[in-house]
C-alpha positions as CSV (number, residue, x, y, z in Angstrom):
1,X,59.3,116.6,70.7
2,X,61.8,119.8,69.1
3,X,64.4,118.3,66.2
4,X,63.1,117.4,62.7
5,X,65.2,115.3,60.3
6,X,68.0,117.8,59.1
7,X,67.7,116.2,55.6
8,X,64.8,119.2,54.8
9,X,66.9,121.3,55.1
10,X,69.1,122.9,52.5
11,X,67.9,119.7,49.7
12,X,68.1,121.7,46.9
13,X,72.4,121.5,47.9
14,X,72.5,118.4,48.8
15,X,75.3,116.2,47.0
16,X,73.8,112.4,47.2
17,X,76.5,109.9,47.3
18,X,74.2,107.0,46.1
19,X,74.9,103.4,48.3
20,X,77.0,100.8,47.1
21,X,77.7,101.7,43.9
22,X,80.0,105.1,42.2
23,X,79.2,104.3,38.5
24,X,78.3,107.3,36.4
25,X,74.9,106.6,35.6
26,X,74.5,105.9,39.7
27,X,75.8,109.8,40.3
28,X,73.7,111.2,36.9
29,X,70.5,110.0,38.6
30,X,71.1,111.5,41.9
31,X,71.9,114.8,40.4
32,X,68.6,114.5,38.9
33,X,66.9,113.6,42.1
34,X,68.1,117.4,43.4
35,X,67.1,119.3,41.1
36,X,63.8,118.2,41.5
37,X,63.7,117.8,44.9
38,X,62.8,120.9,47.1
39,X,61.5,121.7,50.7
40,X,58.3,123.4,50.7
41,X,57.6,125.1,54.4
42,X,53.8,126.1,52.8
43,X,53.4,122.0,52.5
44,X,52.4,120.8,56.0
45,X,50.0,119.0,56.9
46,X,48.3,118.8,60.2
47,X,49.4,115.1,61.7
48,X,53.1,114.9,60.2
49,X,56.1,116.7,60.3
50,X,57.5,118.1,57.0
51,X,58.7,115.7,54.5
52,X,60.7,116.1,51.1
53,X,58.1,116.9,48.1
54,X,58.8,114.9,45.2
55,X,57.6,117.0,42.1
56,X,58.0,114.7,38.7
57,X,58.7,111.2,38.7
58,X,62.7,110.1,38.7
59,X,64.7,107.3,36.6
60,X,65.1,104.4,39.2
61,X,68.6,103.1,40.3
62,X,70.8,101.3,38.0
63,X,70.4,98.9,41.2
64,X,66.7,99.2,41.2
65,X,66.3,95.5,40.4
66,X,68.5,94.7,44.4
67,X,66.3,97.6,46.0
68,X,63.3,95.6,44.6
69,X,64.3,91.8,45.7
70,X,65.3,93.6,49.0
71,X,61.9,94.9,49.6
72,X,60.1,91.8,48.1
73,X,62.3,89.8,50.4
74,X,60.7,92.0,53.6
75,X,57.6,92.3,53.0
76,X,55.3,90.7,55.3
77,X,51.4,91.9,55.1
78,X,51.7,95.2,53.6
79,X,52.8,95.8,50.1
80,X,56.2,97.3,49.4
81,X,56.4,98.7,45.8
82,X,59.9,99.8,44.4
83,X,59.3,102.7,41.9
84,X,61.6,105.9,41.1
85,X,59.2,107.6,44.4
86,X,60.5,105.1,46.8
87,X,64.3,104.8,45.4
88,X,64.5,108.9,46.1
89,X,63.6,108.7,49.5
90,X,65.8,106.2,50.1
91,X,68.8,107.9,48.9
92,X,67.9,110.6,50.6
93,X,67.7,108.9,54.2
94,X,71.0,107.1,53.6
95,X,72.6,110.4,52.4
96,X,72.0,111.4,56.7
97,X,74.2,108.2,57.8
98,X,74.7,109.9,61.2
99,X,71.0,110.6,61.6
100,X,70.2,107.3,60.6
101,X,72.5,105.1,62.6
102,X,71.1,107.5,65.6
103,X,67.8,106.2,64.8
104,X,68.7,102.7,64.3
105,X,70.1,102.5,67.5
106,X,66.5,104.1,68.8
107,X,64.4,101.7,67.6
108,X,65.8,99.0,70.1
109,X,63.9,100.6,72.5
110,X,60.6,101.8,70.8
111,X,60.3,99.3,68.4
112,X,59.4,96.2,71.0
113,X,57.1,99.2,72.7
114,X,55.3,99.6,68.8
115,X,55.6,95.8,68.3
116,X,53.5,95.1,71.3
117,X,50.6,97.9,70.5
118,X,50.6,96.5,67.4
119,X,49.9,93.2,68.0
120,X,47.2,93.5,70.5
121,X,45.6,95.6,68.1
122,X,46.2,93.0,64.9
123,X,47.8,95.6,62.5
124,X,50.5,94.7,60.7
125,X,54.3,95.1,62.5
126,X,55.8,96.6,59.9
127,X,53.8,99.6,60.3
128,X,56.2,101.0,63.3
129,X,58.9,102.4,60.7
130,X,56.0,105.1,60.3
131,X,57.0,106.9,63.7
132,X,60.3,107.4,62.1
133,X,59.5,109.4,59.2
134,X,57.1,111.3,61.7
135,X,59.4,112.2,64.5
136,X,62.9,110.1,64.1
137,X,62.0,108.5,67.0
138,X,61.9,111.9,68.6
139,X,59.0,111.7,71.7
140,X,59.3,115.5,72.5
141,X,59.2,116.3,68.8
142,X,57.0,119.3,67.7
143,X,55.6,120.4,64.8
144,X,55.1,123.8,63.0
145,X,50.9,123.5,63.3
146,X,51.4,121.4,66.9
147,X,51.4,117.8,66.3
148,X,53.0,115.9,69.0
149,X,55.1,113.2,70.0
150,X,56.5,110.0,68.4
151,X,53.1,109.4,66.1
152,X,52.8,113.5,65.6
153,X,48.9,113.5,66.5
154,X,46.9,116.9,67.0
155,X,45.2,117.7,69.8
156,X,41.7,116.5,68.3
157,X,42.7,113.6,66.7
158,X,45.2,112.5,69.9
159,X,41.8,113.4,72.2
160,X,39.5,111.1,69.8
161,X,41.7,108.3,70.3
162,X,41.7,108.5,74.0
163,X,45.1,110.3,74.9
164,X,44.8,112.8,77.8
165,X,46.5,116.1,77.9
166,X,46.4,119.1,80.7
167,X,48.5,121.0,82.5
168,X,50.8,117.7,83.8
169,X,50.7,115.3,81.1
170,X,50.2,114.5,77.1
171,X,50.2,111.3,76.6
172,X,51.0,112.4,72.7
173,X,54.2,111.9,73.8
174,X,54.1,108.9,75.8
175,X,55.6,105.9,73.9
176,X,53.1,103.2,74.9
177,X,49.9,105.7,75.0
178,X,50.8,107.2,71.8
179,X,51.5,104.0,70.0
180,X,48.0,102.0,70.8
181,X,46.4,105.2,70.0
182,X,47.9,105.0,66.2
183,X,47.2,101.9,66.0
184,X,43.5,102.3,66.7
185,X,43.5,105.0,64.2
186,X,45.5,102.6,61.6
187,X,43.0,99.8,62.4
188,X,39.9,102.2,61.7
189,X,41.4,103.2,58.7
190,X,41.9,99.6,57.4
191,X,38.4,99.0,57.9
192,X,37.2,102.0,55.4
193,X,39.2,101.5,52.9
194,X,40.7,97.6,53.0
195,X,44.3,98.9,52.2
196,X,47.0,99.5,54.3
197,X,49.3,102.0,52.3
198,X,45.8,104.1,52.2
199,X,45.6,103.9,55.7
200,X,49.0,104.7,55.9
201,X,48.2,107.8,53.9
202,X,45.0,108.8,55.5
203,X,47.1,108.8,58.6
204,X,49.3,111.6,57.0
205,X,46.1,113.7,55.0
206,X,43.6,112.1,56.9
207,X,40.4,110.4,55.9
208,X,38.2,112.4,54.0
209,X,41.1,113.7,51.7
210,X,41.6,109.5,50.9
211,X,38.4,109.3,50.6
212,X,37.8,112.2,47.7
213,X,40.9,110.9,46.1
214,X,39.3,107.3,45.9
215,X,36.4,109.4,44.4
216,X,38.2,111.2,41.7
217,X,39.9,107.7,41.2
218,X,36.8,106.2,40.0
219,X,36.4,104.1,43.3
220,X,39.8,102.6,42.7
221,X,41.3,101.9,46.3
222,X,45.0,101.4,45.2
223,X,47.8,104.1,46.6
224,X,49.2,104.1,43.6
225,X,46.3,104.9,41.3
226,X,44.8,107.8,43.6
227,X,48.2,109.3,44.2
228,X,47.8,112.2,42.0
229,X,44.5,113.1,43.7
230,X,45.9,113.1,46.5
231,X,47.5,116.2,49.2
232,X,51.4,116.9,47.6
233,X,52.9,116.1,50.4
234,X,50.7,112.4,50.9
235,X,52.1,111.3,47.7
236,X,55.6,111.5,48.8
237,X,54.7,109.7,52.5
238,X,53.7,106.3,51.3
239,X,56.7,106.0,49.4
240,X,58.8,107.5,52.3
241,X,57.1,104.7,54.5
242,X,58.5,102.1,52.1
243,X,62.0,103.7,51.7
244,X,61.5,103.8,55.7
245,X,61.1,99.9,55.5
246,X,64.4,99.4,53.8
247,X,66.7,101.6,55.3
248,X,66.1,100.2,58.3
249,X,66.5,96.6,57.1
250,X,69.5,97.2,55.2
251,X,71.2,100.5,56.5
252,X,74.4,98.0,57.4
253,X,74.8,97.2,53.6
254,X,75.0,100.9,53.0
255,X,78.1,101.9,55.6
256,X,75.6,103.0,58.1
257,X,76.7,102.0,62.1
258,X,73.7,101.7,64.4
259,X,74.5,104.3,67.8
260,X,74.3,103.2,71.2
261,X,71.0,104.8,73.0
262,X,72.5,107.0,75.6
263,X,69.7,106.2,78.0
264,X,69.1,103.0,79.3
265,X,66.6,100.0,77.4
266,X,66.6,97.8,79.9
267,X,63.9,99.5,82.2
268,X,61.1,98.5,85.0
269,X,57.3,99.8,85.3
270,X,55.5,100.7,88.6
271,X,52.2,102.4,89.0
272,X,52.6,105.4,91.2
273,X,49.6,106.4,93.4
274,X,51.0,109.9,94.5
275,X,52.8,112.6,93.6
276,X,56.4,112.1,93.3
277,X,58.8,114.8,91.9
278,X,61.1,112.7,89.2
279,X,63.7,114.5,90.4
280,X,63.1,112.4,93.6
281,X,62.9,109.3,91.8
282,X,66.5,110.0,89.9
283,X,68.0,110.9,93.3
284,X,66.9,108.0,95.1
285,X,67.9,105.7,91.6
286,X,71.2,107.7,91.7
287,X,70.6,108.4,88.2
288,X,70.4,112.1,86.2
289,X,67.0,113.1,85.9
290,X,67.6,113.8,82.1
291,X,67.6,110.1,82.1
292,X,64.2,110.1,84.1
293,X,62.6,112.0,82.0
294,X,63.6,110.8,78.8
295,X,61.9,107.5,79.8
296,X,58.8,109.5,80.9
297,X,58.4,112.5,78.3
298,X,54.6,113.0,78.9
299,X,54.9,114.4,82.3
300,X,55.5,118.3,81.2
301,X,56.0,119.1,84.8
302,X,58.5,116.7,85.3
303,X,56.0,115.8,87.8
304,X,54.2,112.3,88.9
305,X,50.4,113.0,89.5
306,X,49.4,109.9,90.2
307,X,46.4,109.2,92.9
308,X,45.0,106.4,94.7
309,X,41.9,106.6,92.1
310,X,44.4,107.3,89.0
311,X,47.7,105.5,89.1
312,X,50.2,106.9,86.6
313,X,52.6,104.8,84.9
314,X,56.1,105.1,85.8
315,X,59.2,103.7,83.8
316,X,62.5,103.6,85.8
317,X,66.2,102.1,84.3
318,X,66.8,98.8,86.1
319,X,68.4,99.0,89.1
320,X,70.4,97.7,91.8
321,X,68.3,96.3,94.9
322,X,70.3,98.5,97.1
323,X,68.4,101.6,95.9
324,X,65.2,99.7,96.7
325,X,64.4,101.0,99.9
326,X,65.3,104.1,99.0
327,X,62.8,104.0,95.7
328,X,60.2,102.8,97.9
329,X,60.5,105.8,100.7
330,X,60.4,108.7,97.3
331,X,57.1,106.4,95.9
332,X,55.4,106.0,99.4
333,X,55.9,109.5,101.0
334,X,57.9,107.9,103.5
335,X,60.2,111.0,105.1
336,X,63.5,108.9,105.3
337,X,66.6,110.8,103.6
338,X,67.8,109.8,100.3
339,X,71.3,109.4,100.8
340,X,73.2,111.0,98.0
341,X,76.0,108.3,96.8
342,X,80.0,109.5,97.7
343,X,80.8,110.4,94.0
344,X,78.4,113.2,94.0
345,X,78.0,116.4,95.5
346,X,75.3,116.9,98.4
347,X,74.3,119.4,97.0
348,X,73.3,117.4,93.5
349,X,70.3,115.5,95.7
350,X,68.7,118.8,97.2
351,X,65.4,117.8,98.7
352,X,62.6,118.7,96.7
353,X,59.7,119.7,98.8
354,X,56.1,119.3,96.5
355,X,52.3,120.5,97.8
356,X,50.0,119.2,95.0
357,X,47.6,122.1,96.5
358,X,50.4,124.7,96.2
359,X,51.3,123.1,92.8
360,X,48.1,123.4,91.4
361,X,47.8,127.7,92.8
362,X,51.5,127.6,91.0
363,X,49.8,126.8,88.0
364,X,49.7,129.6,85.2
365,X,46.8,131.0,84.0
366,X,48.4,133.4,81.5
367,X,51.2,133.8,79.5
368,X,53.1,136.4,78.2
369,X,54.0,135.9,74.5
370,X,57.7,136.0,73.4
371,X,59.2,136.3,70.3
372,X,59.2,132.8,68.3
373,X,56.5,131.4,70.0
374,X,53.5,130.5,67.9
375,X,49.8,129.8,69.2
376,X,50.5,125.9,68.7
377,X,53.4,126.1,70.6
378,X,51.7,128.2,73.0
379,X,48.6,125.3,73.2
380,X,51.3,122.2,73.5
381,X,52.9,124.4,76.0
382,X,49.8,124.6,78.5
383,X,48.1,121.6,77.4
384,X,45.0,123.3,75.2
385,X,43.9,123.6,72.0
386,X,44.6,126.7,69.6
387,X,41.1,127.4,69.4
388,X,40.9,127.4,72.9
389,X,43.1,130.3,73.0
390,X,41.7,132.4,70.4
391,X,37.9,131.7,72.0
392,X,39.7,133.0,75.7
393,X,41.5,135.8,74.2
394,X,39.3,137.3,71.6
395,X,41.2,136.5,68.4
396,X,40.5,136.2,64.8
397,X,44.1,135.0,63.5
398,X,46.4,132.7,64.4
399,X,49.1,135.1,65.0
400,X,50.7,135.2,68.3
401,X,50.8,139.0,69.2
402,X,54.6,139.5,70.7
403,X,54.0,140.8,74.1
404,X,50.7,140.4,74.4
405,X,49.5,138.4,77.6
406,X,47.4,135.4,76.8
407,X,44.8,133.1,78.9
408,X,46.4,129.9,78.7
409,X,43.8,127.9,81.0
410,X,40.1,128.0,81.7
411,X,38.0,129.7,84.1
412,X,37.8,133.5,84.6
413,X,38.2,135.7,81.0
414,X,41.3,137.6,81.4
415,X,41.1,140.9,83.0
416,X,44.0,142.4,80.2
417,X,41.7,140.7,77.5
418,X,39.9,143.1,75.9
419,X,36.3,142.8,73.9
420,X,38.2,144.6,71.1
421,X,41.1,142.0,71.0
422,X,43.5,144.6,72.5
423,X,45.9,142.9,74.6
424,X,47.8,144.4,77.6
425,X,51.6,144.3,77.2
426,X,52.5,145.2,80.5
C-alpha cells in the first residue's frame, strides 16, 4: 500500500478553515501556517511516508488553551505537548475532513488488531495513531524509497524484526504481523533511550540519528530539546503523532463524520494447511474477492501457501453456516463444486485450477522495466531487496533503466546481463 495523504500535496495553496472558531485572529494564523508550510519530495526518509515540513515555529491557536486541556485530558502514558508544531498539524489533518472521517471509520477495524500487539508487548496503546500518519490506515501503501504496509517498514528493518517476504507474501503488509513487529521495534527503542516520543522518532529517522541528536543535546533525552538536531522531517513527526492523537479523539467536535468501512469488521481466522486460490475462498463465501483480499493484503499472489509444516493465517468475513461445507471442500482440496448462488452469473465462480509445482515454474525470474517503475517498486514487486537487484544485474545507480530486462529472483545471473551493465531491451 499505493495512496498517501492528499494533504502533501498542493500545501503551499491550501486555504485552512481553522475548527470551531471564524474569528480573524483564528484565519490570520492559518494564513501564516501556509506560507510556511511546504512539501519537500527531497525530504524522505526511509521508514515513513512523506509528511508536511514545518520550517519556523508558528503563533498557537487563539484556542490553544482547549487544544491543550483536550490533549491533557487524553493522555495516558506518553506525553502530549501542545505547542505551535502540534496545533499546525492539526489544522492541517482537519482541513482533509473527508480523508479523515475515512480513516476514522478504519480504525474500527485496525485499531483492536494494534490494541492487542500492543499489549502483549506492554507499550503504550496510544501509540497506534502512529500507523495513521504512516500509511492512513492504508495496508497496501507504498513509499517513494519502498517502505511498506500499515507501519511503512523497509525491507531490512521489516526482516530484523521477523516479517517474511518472497515471491507469495510480505508480511509488511499484514495487519497483525506488521503491528507486533513495530511494537518490538518501539519496545527496543524505549529501552535505549527511556522516552517514548524519542522512540516514536527513532521510529521515523531511526536510532542512530536519535542517538547523535541526544549527543549534540548534551545527553538531554527530551524530544523537545534535541529537536533541532534532529532529521527535518523527524521534527515535524512527533508533533504530527500528537496532532494524530487529537484528531482522532476529537474529529466529531470539528464537523468531521466517521465513514462506514466498506469491507467487513466482523471477521473469522482459520490456519490454512494448503494452497487455496482466494478466489476460491470468495466463491465458496459468496463474497467479491476484492473483499478477500483486502482482509489478507500480504498474499501478493492472491494466493494461500500454506503447508502442513507452515500453516498460513487466513482471515475470512463472518459468514453464514450454509457456506460451511462449501468453505471446508475449497480449504481441504475436497473436489465437490462450489455452487455459485442464483443472483450471480456462472460464469462469476469459474473454477480456478492451481499446481503449486506449475505455480512455482510460473514464477518470474526477470522483469522488463516500464516506464514509472522505480528499483523499490521493482524489489516490493518481487519480494527482494534493491541491492539485491543492483548485485544481480550489474548496477551502480539506482536508476531503473526503461526497457531494460532485470533479474528479479535468485539463482542463475541473467543471460541479457551484461559484465558492462548493458542491458538487453529486447
Amino acid at each position: 500500500m499505493k495512496r498517501l495523504f492528499t494533504l502533501t500535496i498542493c500545501l503551499l495553496s491550501l486555504q485552512i478553515l481553522q475548527a470551531e472558531t471564524n474569528t480573524t485572529n483564528s484565519v490570520k494564523s492559518i494564513k501564516q501556517i501556509n506560507r510556511v508550510t511546504k512539501f519537500n519530495p527531497d525530504i524522505v526518509n526511509t521508514d515513513t511516508t512523506i509528511l508536511p515540513v514545518l520550517n519556523q515555529s508558528l503563533p498557537v491557536s487563539t484556542y490553544g488553551g482547549l487544544y491543550k486541556r483536550r490533549l491533557d485530558s487524553i493522555r495516558k502514558d506518553i506525553q502530549l505537548d501542545y505547542n505551535e508544531y502540534v496545533q499546525a498539524y492539526i489544522d492541517l489533518y482537519m482541513h482533509n475532513r473527508d480523508e479523515m472521517g475515512q480513516v476514522a471509520g478504519l480504525t474500527k477495524y485496525y485499531f483492536p488488531i494494534y490494541e492487542k500487539a500492543f499489549r502483549e508487548a506492554g507499550i503504550p496503546e496510544e501509540i497506534k495513531f502512529l500507523s495513521i500518519v504512516e500509511s492512513k490506515l492504508d495496508p497496501n501503501a507504498v513509499s517513494r524509497v519502498g517502505a511498506t504496509g500499515l507501519w511503512q517498514f523497509m525491507g531490512t528493518t521489516a526482516k530484523t524484526y521477523g516479517l517474511n517476504m518472497d515471491n507469495y507474501v510480505d508480511e509488511r503488509r499484514d495487519p497483525i504481523q506488521s503491528s507486533y513487529a513495530a511494537a518490538a521495534y518501539l519496545k527496543d527503542a524505549y529501552q535505549e533511550f527511556g522516552d517514548w516520543l524519542l522512540a516514536i522518532a527513532s521510529y521515523n529517522c531511526g536510532k542512530s540519528n536519535v542517538e547523535r541528536a541526544v549527543e549534540k543535546a548534551g545527553g538531554v533525552t527530551d524530544f523537545w530539546s534535541i529537536r533541532q538536531y534532529l532529521p527535518v522531517e523527524t521534527r515535524g513527526y512527533v508533533p504530527a503523532f500528537i496532532a494524530m492523537n487529537y484528531v482522532m479523539h476529537y474529529f466529531n467536535k470539528h464537523n468531521i463524520v466517521a465513514q462506514a468501512c466498506n469491507f467487513s469488521t466482523r471477521t473469522d481466522t482459520v490456519m490454512v494447511k494448503r494452497v487455496v486460490p482466494l478466489s476460491n475462498v470468495a466463491q465458496a463465501l459468496d463474497v467479491s474477492l476484492r473483499e478477500i483480499t483486502i482482509l489478507n493484503p500480504s498474499y501478493r499472489m492472491a494466493v494461500v501457501n500454506g503447508s502442513p509444516k507452515t500453516p498460513r493465517r487466513l482471515i475470512i468475513p463472518q459468514t453464514a453456516k450454509d457456506h460451511y461445507a462449501a468453505l471446508y471442500n475449497v480449504l481441504n482440496g475436497v473436489d465437490a463444486p462450489v455452487q455459485p448462488t442464483p443472483a450471480r452469473p456462472a460464469a462469476t465462480y469459474a473454477a480456478v485450477q492451481y499446481s503449486p509445482a506449475k505455480a512455482e515454474r510460473r514464477m518470474p525470474t526477470h522483469h522488463k522495466v516500464k516506464r514509472g517503475e522505480t528499483l523499490a517498486s521493482i524489489a516490493d514487486m518481487f519480494g527482494c531487496e534493491v541491492s539485491d537487484l543492483k548485485v544481480w544485474n550489474h548496477l551502480k545507480t539506482n536508476k531503473a533503466p526503461i526497457g531494460a530486462m532485470l533479474k528479479v529472483s535468485a539463482g542463475e545471473v541473467a543471460a541479457n546481463v551484461q559484465d558492462d551493465g548493458q542491458y538487453s531491451k529486447n
